[in-house]
N, C-alpha and C positions, 0 to 999 in steps of 0.2 A: 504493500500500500504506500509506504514508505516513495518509493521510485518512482510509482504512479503520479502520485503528490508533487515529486519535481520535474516529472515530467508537464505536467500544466502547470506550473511557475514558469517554466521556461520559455511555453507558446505565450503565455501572459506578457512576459515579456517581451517577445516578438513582437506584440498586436497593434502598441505604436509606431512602430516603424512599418508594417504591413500597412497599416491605417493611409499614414505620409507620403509613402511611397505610390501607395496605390495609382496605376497608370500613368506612374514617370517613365520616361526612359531614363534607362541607367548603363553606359560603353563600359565597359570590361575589355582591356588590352590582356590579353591571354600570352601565357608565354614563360622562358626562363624554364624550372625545373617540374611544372605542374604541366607540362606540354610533354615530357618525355618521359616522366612514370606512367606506367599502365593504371594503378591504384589511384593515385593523383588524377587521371584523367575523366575516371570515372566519377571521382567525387567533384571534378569542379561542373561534370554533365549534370551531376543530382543537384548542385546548388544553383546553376543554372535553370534548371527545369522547376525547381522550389519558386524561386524568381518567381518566376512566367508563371506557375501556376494560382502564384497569390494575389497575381494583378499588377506586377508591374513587368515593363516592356524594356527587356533586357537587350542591351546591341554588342555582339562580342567581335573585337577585331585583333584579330593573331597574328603573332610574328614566325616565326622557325629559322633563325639563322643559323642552331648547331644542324638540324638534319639538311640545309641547304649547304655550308661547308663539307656535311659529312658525305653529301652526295656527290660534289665538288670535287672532293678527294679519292673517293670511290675512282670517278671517272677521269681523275690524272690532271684537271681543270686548273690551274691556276688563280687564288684567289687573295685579297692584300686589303687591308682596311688602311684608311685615314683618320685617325680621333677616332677609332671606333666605329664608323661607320664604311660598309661595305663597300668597293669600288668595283661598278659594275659594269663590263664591257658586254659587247652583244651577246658573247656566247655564255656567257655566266648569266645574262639577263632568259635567255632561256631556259637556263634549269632552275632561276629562283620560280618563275610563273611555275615551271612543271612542279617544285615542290610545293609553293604557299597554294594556290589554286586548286591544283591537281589531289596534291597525298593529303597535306595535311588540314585544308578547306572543308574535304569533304569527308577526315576521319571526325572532324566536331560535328559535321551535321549528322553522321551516324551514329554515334554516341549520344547525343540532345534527343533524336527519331527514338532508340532506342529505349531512353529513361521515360519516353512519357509526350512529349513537344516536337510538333512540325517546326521541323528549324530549314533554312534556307538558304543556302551559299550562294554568293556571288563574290567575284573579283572586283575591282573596284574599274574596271574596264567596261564593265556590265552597265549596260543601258546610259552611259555617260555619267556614272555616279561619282568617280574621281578622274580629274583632270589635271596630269603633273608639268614640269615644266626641270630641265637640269638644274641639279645644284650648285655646281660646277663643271659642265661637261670635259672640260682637259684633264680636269684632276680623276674628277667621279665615275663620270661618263655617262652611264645611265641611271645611275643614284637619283633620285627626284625629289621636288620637293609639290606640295599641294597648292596648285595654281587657282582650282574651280573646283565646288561641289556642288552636285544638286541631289539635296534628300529626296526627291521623290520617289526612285525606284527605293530605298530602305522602307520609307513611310508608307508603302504600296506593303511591304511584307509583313510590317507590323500590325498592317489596318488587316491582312490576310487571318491574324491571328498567329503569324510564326515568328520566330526567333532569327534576325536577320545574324550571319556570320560572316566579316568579310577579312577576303586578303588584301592587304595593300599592294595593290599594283594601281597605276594610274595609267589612264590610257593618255593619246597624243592628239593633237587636233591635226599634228601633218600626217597623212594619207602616207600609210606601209610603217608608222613607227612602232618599236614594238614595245611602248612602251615606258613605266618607270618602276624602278625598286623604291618603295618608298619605307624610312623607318616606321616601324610600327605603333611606337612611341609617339610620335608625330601623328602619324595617320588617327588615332586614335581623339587625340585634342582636338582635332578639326574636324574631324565627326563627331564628337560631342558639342562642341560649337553649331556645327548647320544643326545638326538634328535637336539642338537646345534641351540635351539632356539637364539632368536635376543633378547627376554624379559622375563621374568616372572612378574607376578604380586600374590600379594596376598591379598587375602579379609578376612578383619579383622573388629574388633568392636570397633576399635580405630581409630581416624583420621590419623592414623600414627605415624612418631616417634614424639615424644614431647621432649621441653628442660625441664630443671629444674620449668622454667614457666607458663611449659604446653601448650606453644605453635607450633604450629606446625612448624617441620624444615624440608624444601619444597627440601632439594639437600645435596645431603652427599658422601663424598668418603670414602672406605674402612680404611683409617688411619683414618679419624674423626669418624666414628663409631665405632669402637675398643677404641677411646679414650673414648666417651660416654659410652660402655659398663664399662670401665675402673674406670670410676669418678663415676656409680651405677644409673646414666640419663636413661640408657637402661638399664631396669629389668625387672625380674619378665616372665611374660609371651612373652612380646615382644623377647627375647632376645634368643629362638628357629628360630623365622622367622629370626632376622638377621643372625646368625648364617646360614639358608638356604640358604638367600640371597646373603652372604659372598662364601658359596661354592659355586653359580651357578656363579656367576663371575669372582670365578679365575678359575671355569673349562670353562669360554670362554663365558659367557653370557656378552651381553652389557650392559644390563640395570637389574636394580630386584628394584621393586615398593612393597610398602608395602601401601595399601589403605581403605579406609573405607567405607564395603560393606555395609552399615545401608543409604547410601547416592544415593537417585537415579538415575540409571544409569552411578554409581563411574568409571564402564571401560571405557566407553565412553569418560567421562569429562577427563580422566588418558591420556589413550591415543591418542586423538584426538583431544586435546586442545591444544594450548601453557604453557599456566597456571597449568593444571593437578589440582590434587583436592589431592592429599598425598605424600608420602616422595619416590625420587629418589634415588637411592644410584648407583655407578657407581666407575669403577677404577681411 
């Protein structure tokens, strides 16, 4: 009885944030080490599908850069980052689409299908949904950044009742391009932007941001985060997601969550808890 008992303490708890949420959209950048456990995969489908079945309208957009290098190297391909971000010539632009699009696109819509929710892949090529432009073509090459969006075809799949999942590729307005690699990090902000979600969230292999001490810092406003970037607290790799996070909140996002997907069922405890399980940031 005992268990029972906390078992509805816990939905109790939930019930505000269900309440809040209700029929927001909410971007999920999927990615990092919750992309490549099998276990992990499954559980961020159940909280995904939890999502969407309580009433709010979840938008997941994923990155795969280990299984795109690992394919890379597979096939003897040549591959070399700049600051971290991929430099992409044509023929490596062809195997990112065959992975983000092809393998890994459409193991989340079978997994989402699976638990419970019509979910829906599209590339971001799809129906003119993302429109990139070089970031540096001499250096990058086809690396891109986010020139144009138009949520329609997303707001077509949510209004369907499914769960839109995209890869970031950007399509070209020149006739035969094939294309952009775009970070997913990035893509993610700016789809949460047009589609004026309520949150973002991003899954990482970190518990979030850390201080100097390495402990985790549970709530931050856009000036103290800029300060930590400032003082060298936020580096290194962290410091593209805030950066994301920073844009999706002055283009009108409430919240950007930066969490750690290695933790099970991280979206769930994020956003359906009072306590949350990694780092808020907010205006």
């Amino acid at each position: 009885m005992r268990n029972n008992i906390e078992v509805v303490k816990t939905l109790l708890e939930a019930l505000p944030y269900i309440k809040r949420f209700a029929n927001k959209k909410i971007v999920i950048k999927y990615g990092g080490s919750a992309q490549t456990s099998n276990s992990l995969k499954e559980q961020f489908a159940q909280d995904i599908v939890l999502l969407h079945l309580v009433g709010m309208k979840p938008i997941v957009v994923h990155g795969g850069g280990k299984s795109i290098t690992n394919l890379l190297s597979d096939l003897g391909v040549d591959t070399k980052f700049i600051d971290g971000q991929r430099v992409t010539t044509k023929e490596v632009m062809r195997i990112v689409e065959m992975v983000l699009s092809g393998e890994i696109n459409k193991e989340i819509v079978s997994l989402l299908d699976n638990h419970g929710s019509k979910a829906i892949g599209i590339s971001g090529k799809d129906g003119g949904f993302l429109k990139g432009m070089p970031k540096d073509f001499e250096n990058f090459g086809y690396t891109g950044n986010i020139e144009h969006i138009n949520p329609e075809i997303v707001n077509n799949i949510i209004d369907e009742g499914a769960i839109p999942v995209i890869a970031p590729i950007a399509g070209s307005s020149v006739m035969g391009h094939p294309g952009f690699n775009i970070n997913a990090d990035l893509a993610a902000s700016k789809i949460a932007v047009a589609m004026k979600a309520s949150k973002i969230l991003f899954l990482t292999d970190t518990p979030g941001v850390l201080n100097k001490e390495m402990q985790l810092i549970t709530n931050l406003s856009i000036e103290k985060t800029e300060a930590l970037k400032a003082n060298g607290t936020i580096r290194g790799g962290m410091v593209p997601k805030i950066d994301a996070c920073i844009e999706a909140l002055r283009g009108g996002v409430k919240k950007a969550h930066i969490i750690d997907g290695r933790v099970e069922h991280s979206l769930l405890l994020e956003i359906l808890t009072s306590s949350g399980v990694g780092t808020c940031i907010e205006l």
